[in-house]
Every structure is written in C-alpha cells, then in structure tokens.
TIMI-2910 file (N, C-alpha, C, CB; in pm, 1 decimal, decimal comma, always signed):
<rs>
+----------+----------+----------+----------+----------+----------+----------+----------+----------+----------+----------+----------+------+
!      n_x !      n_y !      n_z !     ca_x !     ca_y !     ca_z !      c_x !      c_y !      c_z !     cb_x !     cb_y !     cb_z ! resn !
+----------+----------+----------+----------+----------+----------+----------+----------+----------+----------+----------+----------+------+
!   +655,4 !  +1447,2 !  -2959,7 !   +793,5 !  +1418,0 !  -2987,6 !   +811,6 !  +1266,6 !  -2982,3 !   +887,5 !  +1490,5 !  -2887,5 !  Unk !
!   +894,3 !  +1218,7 !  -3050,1 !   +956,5 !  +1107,1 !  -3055,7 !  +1062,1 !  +1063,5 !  -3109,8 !   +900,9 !  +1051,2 !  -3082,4 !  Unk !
!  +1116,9 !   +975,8 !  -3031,8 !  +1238,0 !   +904,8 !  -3016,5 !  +1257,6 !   +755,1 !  -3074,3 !  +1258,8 !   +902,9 !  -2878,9 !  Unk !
!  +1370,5 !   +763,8 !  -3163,2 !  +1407,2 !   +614,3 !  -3213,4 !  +1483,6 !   +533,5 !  -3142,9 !  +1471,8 !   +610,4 !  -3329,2 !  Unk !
!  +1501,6 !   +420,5 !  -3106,1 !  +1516,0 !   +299,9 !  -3035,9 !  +1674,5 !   +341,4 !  -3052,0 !  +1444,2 !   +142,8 !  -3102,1 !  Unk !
!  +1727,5 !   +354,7 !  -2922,8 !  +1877,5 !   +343,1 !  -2926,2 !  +1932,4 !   +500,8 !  -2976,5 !  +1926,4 !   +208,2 !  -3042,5 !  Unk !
!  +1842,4 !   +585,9 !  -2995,4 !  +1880,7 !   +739,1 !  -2981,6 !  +1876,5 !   +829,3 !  -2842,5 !  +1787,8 !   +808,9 !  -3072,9 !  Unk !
!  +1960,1 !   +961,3 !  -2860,5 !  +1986,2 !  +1011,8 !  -2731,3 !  +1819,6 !  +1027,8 !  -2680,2 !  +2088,1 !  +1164,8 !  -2737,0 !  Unk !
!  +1820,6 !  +1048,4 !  -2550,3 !  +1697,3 !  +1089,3 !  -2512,4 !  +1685,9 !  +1249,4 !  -2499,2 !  +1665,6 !  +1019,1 !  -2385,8 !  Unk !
!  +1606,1 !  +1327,1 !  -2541,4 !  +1603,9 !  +1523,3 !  -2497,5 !  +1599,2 !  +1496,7 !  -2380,3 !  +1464,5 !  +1648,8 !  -2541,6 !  Unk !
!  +1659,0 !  +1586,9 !  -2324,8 !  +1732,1 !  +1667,7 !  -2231,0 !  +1607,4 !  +1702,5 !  -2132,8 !  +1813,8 !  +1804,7 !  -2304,5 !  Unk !
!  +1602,9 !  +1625,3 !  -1996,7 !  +1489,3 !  +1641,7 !  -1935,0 !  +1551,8 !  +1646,9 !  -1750,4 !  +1375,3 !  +1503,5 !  -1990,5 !  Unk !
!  +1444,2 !  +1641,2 !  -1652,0 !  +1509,5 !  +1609,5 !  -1555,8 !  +1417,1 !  +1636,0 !  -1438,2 !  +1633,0 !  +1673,8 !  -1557,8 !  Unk !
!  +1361,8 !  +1514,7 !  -1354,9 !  +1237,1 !  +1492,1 !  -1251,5 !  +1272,9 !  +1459,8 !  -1151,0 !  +1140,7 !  +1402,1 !  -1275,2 !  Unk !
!  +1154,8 !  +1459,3 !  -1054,3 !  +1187,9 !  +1411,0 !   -934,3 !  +1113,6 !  +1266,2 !   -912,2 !  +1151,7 !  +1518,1 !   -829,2 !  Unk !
!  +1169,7 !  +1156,1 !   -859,7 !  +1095,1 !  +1004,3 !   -836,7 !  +1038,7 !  +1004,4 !   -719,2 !  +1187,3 !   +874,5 !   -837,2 !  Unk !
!   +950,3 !   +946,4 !   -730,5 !   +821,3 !   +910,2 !   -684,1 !   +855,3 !   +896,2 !   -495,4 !   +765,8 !   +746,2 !   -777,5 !  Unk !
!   +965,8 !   +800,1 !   -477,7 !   +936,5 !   +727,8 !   -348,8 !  +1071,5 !   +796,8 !   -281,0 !   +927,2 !   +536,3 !   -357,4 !  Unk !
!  +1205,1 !   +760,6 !   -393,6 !  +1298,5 !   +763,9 !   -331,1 !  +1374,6 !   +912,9 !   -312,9 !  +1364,4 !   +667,3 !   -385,1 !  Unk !
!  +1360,0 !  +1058,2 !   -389,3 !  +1338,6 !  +1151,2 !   -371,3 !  +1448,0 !  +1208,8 !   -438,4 !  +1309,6 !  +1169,8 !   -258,3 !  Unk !
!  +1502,4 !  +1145,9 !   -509,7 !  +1559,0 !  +1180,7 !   -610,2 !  +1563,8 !  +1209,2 !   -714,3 !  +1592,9 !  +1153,6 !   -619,4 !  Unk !
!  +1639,8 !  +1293,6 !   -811,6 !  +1610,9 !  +1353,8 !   -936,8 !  +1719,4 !  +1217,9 !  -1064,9 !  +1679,8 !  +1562,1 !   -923,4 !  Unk !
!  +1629,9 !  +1258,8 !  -1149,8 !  +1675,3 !  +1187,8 !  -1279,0 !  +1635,1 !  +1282,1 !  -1382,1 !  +1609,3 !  +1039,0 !  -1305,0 !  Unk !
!  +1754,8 !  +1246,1 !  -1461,6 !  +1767,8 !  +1333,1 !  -1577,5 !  +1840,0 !  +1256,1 !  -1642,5 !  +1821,0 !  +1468,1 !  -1565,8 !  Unk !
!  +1858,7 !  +1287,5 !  -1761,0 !  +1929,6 !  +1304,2 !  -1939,9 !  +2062,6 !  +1298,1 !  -1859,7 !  +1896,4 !  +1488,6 !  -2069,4 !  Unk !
!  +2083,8 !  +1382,4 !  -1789,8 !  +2266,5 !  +1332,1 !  -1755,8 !  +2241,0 !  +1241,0 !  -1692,9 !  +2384,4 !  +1424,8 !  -1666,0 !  Unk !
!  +2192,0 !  +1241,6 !  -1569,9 !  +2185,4 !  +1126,4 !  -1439,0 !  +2169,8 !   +974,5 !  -1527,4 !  +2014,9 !  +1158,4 !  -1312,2 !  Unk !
!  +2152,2 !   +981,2 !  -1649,2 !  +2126,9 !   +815,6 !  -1728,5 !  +2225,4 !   +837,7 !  -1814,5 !  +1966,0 !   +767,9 !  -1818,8 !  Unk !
!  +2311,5 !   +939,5 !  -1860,9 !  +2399,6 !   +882,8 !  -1961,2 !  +2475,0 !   +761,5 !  -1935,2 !  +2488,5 !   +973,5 !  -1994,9 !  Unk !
!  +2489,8 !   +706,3 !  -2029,1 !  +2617,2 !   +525,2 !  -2082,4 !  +2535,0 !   +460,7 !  -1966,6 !  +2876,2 !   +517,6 !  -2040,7 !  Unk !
!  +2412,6 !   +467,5 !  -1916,0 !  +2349,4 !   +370,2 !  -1860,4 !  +2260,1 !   +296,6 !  -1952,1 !  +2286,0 !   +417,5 !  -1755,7 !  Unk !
!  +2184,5 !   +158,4 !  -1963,4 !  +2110,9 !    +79,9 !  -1976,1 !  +1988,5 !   +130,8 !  -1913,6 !  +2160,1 !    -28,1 !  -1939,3 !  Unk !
!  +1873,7 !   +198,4 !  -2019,2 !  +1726,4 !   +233,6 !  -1910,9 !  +1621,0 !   +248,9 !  -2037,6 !  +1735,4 !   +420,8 !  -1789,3 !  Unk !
!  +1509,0 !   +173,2 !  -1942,3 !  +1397,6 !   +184,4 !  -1984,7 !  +1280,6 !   +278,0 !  -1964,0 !  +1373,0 !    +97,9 !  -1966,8 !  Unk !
!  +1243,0 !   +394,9 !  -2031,3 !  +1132,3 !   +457,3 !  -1936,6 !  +1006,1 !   +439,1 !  -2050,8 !  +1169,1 !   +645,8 !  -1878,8 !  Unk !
!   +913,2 !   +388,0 !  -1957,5 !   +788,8 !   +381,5 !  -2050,0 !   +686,7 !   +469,5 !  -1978,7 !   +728,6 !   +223,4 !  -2073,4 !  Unk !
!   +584,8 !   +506,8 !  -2112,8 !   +510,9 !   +584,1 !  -1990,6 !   +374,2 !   +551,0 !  -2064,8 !   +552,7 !   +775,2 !  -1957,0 !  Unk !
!   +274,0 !   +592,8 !  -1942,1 !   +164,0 !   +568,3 !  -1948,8 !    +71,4 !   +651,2 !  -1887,5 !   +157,1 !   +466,6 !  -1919,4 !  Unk !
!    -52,2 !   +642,8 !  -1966,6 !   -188,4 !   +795,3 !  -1896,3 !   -171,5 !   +789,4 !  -1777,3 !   -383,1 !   +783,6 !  -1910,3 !  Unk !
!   -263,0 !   +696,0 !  -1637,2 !   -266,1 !   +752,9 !  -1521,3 !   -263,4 !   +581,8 !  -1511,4 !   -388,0 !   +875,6 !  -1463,1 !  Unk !
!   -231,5 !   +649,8 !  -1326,6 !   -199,1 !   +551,6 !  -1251,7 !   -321,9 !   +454,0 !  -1226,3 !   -142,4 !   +607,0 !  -1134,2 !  Unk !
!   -324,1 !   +322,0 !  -1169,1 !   -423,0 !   +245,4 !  -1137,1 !   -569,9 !   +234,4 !  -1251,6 !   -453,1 !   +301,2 !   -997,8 !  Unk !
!   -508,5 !   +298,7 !  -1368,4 !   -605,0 !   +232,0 !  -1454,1 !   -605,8 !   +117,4 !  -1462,3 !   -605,4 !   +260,3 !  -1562,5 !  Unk !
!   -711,1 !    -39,8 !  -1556,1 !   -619,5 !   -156,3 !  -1549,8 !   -555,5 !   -186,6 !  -1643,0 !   -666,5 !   -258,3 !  -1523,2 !  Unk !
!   -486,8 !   -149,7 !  -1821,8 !   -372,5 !   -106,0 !  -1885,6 !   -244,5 !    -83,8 !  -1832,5 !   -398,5 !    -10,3 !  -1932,8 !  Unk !
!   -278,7 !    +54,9 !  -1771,2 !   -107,2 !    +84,2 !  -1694,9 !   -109,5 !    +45,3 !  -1595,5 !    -42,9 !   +222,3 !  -1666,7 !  Unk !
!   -198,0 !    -60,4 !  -1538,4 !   -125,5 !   -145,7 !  -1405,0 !   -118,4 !   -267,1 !  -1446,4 !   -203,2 !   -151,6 !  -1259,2 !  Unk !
!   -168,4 !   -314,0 !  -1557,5 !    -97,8 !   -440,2 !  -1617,2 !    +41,4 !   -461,0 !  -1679,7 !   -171,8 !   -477,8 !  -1711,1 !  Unk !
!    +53,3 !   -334,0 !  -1742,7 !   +176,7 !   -273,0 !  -1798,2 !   +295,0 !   -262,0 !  -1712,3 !   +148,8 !   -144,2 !  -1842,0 !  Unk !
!   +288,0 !   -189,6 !  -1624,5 !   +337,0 !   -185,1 !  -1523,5 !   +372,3 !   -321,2 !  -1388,4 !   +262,0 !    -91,3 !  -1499,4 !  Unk !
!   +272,7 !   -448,0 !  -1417,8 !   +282,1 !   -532,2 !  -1353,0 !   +370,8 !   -592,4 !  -1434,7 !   +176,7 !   -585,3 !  -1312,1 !  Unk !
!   +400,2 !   -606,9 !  -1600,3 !   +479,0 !   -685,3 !  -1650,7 !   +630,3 !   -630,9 !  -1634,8 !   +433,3 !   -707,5 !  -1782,1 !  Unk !
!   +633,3 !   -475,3 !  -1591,6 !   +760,3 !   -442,1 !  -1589,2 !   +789,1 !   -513,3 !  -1451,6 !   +789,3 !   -283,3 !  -1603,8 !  Unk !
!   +750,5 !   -546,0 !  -1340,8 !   +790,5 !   -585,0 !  -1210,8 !   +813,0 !   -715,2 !  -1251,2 !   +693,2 !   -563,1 !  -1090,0 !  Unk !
!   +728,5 !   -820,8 !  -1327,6 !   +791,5 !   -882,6 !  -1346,0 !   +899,3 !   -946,7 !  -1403,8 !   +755,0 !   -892,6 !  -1340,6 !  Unk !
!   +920,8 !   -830,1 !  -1468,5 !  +1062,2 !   -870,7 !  -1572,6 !  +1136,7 !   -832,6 !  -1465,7 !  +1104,4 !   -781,0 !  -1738,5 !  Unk !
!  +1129,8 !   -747,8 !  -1375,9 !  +1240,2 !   -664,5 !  -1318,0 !  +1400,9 !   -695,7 !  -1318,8 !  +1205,8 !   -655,1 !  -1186,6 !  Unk !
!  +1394,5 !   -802,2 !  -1264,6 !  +1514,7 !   -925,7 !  -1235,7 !  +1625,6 !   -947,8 !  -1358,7 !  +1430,6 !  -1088,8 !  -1217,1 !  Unk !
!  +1518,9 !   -946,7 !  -1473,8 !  +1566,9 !   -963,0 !  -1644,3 !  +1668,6 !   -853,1 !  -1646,4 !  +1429,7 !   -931,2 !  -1780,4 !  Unk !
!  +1545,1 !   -734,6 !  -1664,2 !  +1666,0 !   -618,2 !  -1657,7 !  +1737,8 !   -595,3 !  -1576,5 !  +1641,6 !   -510,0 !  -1665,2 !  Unk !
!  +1789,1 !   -637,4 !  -1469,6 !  +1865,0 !   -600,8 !  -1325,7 !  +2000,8 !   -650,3 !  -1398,6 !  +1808,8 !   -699,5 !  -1153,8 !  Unk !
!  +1933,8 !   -786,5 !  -1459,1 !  +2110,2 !   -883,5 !  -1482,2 !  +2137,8 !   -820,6 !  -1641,7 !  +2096,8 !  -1132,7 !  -1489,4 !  Unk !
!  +2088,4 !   -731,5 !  -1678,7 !  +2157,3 !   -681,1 !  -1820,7 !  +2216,7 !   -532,3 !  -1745,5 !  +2019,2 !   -653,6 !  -1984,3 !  Unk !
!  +2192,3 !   -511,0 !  -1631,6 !  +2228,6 !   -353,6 !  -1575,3 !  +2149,4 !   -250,3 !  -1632,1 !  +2378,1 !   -306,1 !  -1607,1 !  Unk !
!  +2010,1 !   -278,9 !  -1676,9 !  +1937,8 !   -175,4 !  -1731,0 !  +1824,9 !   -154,6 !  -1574,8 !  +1857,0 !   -229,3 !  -1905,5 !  Unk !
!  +1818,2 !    -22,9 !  -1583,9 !  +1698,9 !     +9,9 !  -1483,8 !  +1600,9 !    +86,7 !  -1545,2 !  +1740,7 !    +86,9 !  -1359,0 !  Unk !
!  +1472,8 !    +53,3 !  -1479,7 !  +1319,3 !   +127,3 !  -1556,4 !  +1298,4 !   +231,4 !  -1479,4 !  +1163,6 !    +34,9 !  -1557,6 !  Unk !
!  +1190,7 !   +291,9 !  -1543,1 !  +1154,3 !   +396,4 !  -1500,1 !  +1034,3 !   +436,2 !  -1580,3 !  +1257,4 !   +481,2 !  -1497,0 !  Unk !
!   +892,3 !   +446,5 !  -1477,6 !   +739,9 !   +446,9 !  -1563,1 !   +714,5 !   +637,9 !  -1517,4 !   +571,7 !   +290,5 !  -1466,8 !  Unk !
!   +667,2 !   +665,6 !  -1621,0 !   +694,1 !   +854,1 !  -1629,6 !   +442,8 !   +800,5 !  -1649,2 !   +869,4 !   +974,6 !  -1891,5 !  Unk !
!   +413,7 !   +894,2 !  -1551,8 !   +292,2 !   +947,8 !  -1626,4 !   +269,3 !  +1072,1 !  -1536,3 !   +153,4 !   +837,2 !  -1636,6 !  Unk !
!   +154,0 !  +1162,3 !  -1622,4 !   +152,9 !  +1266,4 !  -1546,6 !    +90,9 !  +1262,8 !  -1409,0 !   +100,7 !  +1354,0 !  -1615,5 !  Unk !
!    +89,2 !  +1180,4 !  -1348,2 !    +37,2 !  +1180,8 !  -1227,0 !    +64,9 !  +1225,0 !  -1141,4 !    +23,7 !  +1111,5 !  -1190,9 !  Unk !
!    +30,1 !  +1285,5 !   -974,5 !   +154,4 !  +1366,7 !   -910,7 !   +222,1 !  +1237,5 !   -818,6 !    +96,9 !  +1524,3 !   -798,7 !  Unk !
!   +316,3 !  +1324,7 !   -754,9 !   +433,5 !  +1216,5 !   -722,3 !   +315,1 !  +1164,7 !   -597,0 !   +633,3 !  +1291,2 !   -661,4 !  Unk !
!   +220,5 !  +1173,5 !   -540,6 !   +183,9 !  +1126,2 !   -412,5 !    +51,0 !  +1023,1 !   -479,7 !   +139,5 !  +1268,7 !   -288,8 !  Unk !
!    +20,3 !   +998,1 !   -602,4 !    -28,5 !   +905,2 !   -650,1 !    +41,7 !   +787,2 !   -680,0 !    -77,5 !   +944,3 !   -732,6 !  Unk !
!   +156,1 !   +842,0 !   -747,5 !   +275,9 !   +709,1 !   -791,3 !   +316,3 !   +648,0 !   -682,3 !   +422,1 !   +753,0 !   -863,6 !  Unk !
!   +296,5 !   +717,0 !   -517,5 !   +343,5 !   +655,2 !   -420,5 !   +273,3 !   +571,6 !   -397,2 !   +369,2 !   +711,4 !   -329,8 !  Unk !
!   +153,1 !   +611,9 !   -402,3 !    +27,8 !   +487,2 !   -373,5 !    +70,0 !   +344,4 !   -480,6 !   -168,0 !   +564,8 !   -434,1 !  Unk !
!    +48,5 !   +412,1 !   -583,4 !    +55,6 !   +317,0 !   -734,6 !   +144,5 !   +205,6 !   -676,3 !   +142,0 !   +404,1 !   -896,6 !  Unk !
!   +291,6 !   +241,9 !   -665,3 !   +418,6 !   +204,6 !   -610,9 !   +350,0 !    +95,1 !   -531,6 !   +510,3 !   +323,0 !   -527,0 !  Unk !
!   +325,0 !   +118,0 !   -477,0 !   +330,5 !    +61,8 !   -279,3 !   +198,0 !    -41,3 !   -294,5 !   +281,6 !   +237,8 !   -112,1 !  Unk !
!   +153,8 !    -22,0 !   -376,8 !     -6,3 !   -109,5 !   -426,1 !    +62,9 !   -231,5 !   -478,4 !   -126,2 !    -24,5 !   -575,0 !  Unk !
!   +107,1 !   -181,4 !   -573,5 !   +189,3 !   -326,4 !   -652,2 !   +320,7 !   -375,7 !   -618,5 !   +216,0 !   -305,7 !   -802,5 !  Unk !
!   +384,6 !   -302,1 !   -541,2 !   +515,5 !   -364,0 !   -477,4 !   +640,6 !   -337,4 !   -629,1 !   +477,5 !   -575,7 !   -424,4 !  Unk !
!   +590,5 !   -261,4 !   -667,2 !   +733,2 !   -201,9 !   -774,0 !   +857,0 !   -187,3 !   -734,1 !   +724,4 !    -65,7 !   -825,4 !  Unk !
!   +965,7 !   -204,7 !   -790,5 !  +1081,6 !   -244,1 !   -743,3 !  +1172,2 !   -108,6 !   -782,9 !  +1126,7 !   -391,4 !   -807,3 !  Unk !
!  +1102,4 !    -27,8 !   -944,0 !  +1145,7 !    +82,3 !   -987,1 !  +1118,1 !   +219,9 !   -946,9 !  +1124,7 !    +73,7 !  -1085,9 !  Unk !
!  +1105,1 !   +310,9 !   -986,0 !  +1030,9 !   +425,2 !   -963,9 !  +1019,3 !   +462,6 !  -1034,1 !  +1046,5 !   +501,8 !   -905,0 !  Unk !
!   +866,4 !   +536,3 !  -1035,3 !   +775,6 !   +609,9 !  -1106,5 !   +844,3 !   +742,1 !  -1079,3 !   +620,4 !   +594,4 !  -1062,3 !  Unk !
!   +831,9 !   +835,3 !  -1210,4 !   +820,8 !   +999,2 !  -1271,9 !   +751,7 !  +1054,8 !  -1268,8 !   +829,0 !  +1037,2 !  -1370,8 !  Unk !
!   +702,8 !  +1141,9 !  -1197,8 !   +589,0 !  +1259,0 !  -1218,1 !   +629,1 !  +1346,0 !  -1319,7 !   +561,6 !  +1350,7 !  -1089,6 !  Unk !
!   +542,6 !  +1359,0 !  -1448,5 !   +552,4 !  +1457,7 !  -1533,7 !   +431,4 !  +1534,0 !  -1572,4 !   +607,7 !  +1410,2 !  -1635,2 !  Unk !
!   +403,0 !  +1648,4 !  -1472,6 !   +287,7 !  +1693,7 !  -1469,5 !   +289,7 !  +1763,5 !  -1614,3 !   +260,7 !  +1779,0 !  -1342,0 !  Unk !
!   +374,0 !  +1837,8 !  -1695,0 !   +357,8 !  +1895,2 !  -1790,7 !   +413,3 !  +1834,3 !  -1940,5 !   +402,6 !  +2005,9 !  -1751,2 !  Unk !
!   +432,6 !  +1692,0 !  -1915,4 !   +437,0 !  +1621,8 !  -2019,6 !   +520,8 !  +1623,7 !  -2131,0 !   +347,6 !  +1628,9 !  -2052,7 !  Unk !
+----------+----------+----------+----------+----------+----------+----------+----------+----------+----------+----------+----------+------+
</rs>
C-alpha cells in the first residue's frame, strides 16, 4: 500500500515503544506527523536514518509536527534501539506490517 504526500493515512492503531501509549489514525488527526519506517532496528541504514530524524528533532518540534519510526520489530527492541541513541520520538511496533 501506498500513500501520497499530504493524503489521509488508513486507518491503523499501535502501541509505542517506551511511553505506553497507543497511536492511531484518530490519535493524529489535524496534527503535523511524520512516520517513517524502516526493516529492523540497529541495522546501520535505519540507525543512520533514524539518527537524522533526532537530529532534526527540534526542526520539527517548532513546526508542531511529531515523528514516529514504525518497523516490525517488537516493542522491547525499539526500547533498546530508543535508549541506544537517545531518541526523543517513539518507535511503533508493527509486527504484522
């Protein structure tokens, strides 16, 4: 599936990584958000990838957009992932993709 830039997102809804909360398709409507996703955690791709989102972080903070990195990993990897690189966002577990 795929999605065009500035279209609704399908109708989904997870639990994050650290902070233990759910996000969904409603939980982001008329918000500003980025979710990118990537194969697995601590490859060095999606932790470079992922290092450039931390560093933008700040960028998007002052436009009111918040990220959010989705891979299928389970949530007790993304914690590691998280906590390795000092991410500011939270990671998505989407075991079934």
């Amino acid at each position: 599936m795929s999605t065009a830039l500035n279209a609704p997102i399908p109708s989904f809804d997870a639990l994050t990584a650290t902070s233990g909360t759910t996000v969904s398709s409603e939980t982001l409507k008329g918000q500003f958000s980025v979710l990118y996703f990537y194969p697995k955690d601590s490859t060095p791709g999606c932790t470079t990838e992922s290092q450039d989102f931390t560093r933008l972080f700040d960028e998007f903070q002052a436009l009111n957009c918040q990220i959010f990195g989705v891979s299928r990993d389970s949530v007790k990897s993304h914690e590691n992932f998280k906590a390795k690189h000092d991410m500011p966002f939270e990671l998505i577990s989407d075991p079934d993709e």
